[in-house]
N, C-alpha and C positions, 0 to 999 in steps of 0.2 A: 296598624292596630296597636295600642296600647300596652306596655310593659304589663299593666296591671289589671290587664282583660283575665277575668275569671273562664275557667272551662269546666264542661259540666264532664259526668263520669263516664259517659255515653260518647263522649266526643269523636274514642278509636273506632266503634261501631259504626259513628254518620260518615266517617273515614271511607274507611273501607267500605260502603255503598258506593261512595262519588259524591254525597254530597256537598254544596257549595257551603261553606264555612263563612259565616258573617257576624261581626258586631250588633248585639243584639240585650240594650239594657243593662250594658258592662259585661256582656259575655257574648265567649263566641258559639254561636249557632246555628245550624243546619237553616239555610233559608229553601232550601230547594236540592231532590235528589233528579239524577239523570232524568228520570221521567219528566219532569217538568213542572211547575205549579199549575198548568190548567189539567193536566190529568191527574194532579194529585188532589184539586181541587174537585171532579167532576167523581173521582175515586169515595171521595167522603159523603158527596151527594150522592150515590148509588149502588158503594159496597160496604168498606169501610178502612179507616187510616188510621196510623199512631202518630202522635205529636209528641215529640221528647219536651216537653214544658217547664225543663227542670233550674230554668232561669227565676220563673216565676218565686216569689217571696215561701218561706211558709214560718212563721211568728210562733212559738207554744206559750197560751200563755195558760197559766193552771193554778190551782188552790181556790181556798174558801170565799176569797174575793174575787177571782176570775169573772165571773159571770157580772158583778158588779162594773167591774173595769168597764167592762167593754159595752155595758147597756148605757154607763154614763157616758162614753164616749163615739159610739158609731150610732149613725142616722136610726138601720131599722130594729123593729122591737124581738131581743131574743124571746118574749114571752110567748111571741105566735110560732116557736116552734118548740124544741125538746131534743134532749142527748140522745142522737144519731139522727142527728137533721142535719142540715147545711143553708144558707140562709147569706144571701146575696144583701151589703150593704154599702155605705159610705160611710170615709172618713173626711170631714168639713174642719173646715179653718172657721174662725168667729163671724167671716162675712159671707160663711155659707157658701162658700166655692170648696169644690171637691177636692181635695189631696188628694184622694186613691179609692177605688172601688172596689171592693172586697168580695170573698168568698170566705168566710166563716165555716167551718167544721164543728159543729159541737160534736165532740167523741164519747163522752163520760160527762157526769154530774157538773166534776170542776179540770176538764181539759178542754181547751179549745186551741186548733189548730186555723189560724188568722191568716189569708192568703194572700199580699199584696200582688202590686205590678214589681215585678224585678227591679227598678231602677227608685222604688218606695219603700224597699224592705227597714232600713234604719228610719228613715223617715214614721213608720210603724210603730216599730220599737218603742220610739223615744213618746210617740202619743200613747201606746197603750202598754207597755214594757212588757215583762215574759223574755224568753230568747229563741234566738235568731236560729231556728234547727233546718236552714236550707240545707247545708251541707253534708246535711247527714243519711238522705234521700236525691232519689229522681221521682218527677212527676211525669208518669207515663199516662194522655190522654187519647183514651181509643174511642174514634167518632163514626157513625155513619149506621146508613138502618140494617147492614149484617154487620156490630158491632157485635151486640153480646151474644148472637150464633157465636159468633169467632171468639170469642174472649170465653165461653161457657169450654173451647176444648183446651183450653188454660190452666180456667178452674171459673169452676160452676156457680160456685159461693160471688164471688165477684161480679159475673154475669149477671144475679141477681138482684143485684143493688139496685135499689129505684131510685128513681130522678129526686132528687135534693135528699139524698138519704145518704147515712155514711154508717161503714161497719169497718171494726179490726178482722182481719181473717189471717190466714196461712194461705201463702200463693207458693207454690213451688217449695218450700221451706224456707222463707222467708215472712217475717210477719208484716205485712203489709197495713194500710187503709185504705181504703176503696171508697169513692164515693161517685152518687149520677149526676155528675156535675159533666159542664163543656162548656163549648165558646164557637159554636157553630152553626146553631140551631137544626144542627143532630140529634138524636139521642148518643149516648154512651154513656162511659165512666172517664174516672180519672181515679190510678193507682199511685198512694204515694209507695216507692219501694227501697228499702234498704239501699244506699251505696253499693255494699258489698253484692249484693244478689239479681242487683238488675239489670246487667246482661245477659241474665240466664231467663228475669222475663221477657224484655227483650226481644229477644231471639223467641222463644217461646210464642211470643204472640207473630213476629212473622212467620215464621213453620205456619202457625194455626192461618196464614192466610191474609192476616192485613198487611195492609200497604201502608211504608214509611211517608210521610209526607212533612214538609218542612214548614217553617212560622209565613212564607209567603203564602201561599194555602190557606192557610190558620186568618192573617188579615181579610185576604179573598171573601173567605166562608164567612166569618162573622159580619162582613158588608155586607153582604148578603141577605144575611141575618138580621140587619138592621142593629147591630149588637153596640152601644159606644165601647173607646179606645182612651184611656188614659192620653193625656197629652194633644186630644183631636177634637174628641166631642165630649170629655171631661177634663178640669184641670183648672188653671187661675182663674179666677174670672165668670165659672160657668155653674148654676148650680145644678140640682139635681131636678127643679123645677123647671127650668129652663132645656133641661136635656128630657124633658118627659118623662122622667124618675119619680115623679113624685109618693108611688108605692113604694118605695125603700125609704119614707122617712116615715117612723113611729111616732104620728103628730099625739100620740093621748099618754108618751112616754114623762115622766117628771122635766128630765132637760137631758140634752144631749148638745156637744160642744156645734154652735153652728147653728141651734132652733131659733134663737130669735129673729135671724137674718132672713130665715125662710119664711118666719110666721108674716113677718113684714112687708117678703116679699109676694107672698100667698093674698096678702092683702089689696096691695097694690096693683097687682098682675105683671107677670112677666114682659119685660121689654120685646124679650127673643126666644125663638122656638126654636128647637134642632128637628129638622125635616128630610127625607129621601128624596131626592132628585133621577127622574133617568136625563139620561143625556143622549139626544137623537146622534147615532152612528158610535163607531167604538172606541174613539179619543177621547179618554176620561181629563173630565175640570179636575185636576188635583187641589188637593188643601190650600188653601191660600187665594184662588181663584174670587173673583168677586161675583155676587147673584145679580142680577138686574132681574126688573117687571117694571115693564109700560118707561122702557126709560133712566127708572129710578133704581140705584143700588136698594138694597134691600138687604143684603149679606155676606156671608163669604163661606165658601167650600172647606170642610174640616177635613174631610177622607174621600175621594174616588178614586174609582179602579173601574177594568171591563170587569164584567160578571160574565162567568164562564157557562152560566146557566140560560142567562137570560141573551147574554151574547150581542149585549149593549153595554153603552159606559152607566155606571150609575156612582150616587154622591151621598153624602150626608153633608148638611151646612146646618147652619146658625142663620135665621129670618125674621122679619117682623111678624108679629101673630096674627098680622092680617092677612094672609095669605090662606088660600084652601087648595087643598088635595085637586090636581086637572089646569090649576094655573099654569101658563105659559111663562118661562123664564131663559134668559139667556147666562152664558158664564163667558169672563174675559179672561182667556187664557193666555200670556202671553202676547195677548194684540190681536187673537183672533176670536172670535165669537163662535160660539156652540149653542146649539139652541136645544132646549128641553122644557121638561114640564116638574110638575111635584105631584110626588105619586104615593102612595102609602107604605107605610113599613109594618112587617121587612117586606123587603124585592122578594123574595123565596120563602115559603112558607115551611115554618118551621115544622117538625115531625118529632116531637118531643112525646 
């Protein structure tokens, strides 16, 4: 590991559980506690789990131009929402390939709290400036459908935060932001909390009941989910129409860095579609893998894993848009053939 590997403020906490400490977007983090990622995984589909997230980016940017900034520069329109929403976008290069997929907070009029991938936080920055206020918080995300039972003997106020909604509250004595955001196709929240004060939530919310669970779980769940991942099923090369994003882009918006590429390519029609594969038996095609039908490659595998629900391998890849949902395809993994079909997303239906 790296001299220069960041550590989040939780780290003596995932310690002293047992968990496995890994590299994770320049920081080290809990991949997995003793229990294991499939029952931390099968834990969030049927109770509920905390994800210490505090890798992930979080950007303030604020004042009389803030809402400016960031309408001229990310995909979707802040007009379709209002301060105390939250509001899922991109950020594109001028040929319309994604940088980073975001999570927007609006808090207040002119505060916006801008949520990269950990390994995009400067990358952020430097396209929409404001500063870098990771370090001054942990993002604590509690998922699963006895979330907010568990989170309400917390604090109640929290508990009732609805799904893409964000409030400031007092959690424990600390002043927190809460918002119903995730990455699992759960319901929950997501508390951003003070440095100082969040081993006292922390701990708080396991007393209340949930269960820790690490960023292996977190990939797990969002496969599942059918959810893209920076770097797999977003990133060079890929746009947001191509990833079947095309709801996050504000086509009736003046311009935003990255429209014309899409308008172009909206035009034309996408070369490549991002699709859900299962995979017959539970030897997942990992990334990289190539798709065949009748013969002919056709793609390549971005993200597979088992699904600990479904209790078969399943994929996300990149394909020709001729392809429909029940097609027969095979994956070459290392020399050997897996046979599957393409099947609709998500694998697991979400409960939001």
């Amino acid at each position: 590991m790296g001299a220069d590997l960041r550590h989040a403020a939780l780290e003596d906490a995932h310690a002293g559980l047992g968990a496995k400490l890994v590299e994770f977007g320049g920081w080290l983090m809990p991949v997995a506690y003793p229990s294991g990622t499939l029952h931390e995984h099968r834990a969030c589909r049927t109770g509920s789990v905390v994800f210490d997230v505090s890798h992930l980016g979080t950007v303030r940017v604020e004042g009389p131009g803030a809402f400016d900034q960031l309408q001229g520069a990310l995909t979707n329109d802040l007009r379709k929402v209002a301060p105390g929403r939250a509001q899922y976008t991109h950020l594109l290069d001028d040929e319309g390939s994604v940088l980073d997929d975001i999570i927007v907070w609006w808090i207040d009029d002119e505060t916006f709290d801008v949520m990269p991938n950990a390994s995009n936080t400067d990358r952020v920055v430097a396209a929409l400036g404001g500063a870098d206020t990771t370090p001054t918080r942990c993002i604590l995300a509690v998922q699963g459908p006895d979330a907010r039972a568990r989170v309400a003997k917390v604090s109640q106020a929290a508990a009732a935060v609805k799904r893409f909604t964000v409030e400031r509250m007092d959690i424990l004595g600390a002043t927190c932001t809460v918002a119903g955001t995730g990455y699992t196709g759960e319901d929950g929240v997501e508390l951003a909390v003070p440095v100082a004060e969040a081993r006292v939530v922390w701990d708080a919310l396991l007393q209340a009941g949930v269960e820790p669970a690490g960023l292996g779980a977190r990939d797990t769940l969002r496969l599942e989910a059918g959810l893209p991942l920076h770097g797999h099923e977003l990133g060079a090369g890929i746009t947001p129409l191509q990833a079947n994003l095309g709801w996050v882009v504000g086509w009736n918006k003046d311009d935003f860095t990255g429209k014309a590429a899409l308008l172009a390519e909206r035009a034309a029609g996408v070369k490549r579609m991002l699709r859900g594969f299962i995979v017959n038996g539970r030897q997942p095609a990992r990334d990289g893998a190539t798709i065949s039908a009748h013969g002919k490659v056709i793609g390549e595998v971005t993200s597979g894993n088992f699904s600990p629900m479904l209790e078969t391998a399943i994929a996300l890849g990149f394909v020709s848009p001729d392809v429909a949902v029940g097609d027969a395809v095979a994956f070459d993994v290392r020399g050997r053939t897996l046979e599957g079909y393409i099947a609709d997303l998500p694998f697991v239906e979400k409960k939001l």
